[in-house]
N, C-alpha and C positions, 0 to 999 in steps of 0.2 A: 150235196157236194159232188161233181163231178170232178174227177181226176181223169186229165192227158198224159197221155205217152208217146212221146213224137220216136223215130227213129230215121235209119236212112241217110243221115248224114256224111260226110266224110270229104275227102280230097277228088274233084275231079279235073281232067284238063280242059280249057277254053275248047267250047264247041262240044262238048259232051254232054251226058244225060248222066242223071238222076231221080228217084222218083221217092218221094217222104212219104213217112205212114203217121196218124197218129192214133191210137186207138183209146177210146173212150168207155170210159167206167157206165154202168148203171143202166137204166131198161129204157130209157126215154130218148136215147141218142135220135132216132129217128123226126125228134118232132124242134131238134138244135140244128141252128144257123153255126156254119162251123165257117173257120177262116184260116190263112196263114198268113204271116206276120213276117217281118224281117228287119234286122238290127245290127249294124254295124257298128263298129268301134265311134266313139264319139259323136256317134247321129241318133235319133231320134227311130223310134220304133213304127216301120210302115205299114202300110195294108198292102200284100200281095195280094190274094185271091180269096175271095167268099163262094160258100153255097149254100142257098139257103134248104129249107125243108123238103118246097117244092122243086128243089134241083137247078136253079136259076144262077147263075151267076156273073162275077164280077172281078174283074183285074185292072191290078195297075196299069198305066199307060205301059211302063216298063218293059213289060212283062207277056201284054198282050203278044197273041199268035207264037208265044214258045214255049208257057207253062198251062199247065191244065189241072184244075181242083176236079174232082170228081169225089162221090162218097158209096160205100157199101154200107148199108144198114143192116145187113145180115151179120156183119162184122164190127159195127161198132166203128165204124173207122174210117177218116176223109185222106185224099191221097194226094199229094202237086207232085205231078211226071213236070218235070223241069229239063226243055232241050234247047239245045245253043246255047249251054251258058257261056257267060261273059264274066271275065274279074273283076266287073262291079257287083255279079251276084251275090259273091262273098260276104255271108253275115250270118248271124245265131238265127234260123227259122224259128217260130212261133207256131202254136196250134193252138186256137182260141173257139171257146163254146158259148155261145148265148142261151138260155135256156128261154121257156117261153112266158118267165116271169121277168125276163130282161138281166139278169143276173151272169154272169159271166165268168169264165175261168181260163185260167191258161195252163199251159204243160209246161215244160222247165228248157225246153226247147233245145233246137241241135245242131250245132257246125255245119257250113257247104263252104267248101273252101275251093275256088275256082281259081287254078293255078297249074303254068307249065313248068 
């Protein structure tokens, strides 16, 4: 069982930055496809950004050339530096782990509220 812990959330204004942490339970982190997710009121849960083991990654159209997934494996912990946000970024982020038996987890995730 892995357990996430997302943080970093909060209230920022259009055109401003933010950057998520989520840190990860257990000794294996390094060898988990980590992701972030996002969820607004009444829609469906997205894929923002993946990375996998070998560091490769992947973004929503969205999203491309303003947020950035990177990971610290000495820390247990994958990070989306979010700039230029826009008030459609506004939704519950997501921190999801794949393990490499294909099993999966989420963290209980955390408010970005994009608003002047």
């Amino acid at each position: 069982q892995v357990q996430l812990v997302e943080s970093g959330g909060g209230l920022v204004q259009p055109g401003g930055l933010m950057r998520l942490s989520c840190a990860a339970s257990g000794r294996m982190f390094a060898f988990y496809a980590m992701g972030w997710y996002r969820q607004a009121p009444g829609k469906q849960r997205d894929l923002v950004a993946i990375i996998t083991a070998d560091g490769s990654r992947n973004y929503a159209d969205s999203v491309k050339g303003r947020f950035t997934i990177s990971r610290e494996n000495a820390k247990n912990t994958v990070y989306l530096q979010m700039n230029s946000l826009k008030p459609e970024d506004t939704a519950a982020y997501y921190c999801k782990a794949v393990d490499m038996g294909g099993h999966y987890y989420w963290g209980q995730g955390t408010q970005v509220t994009v608003s002047s």
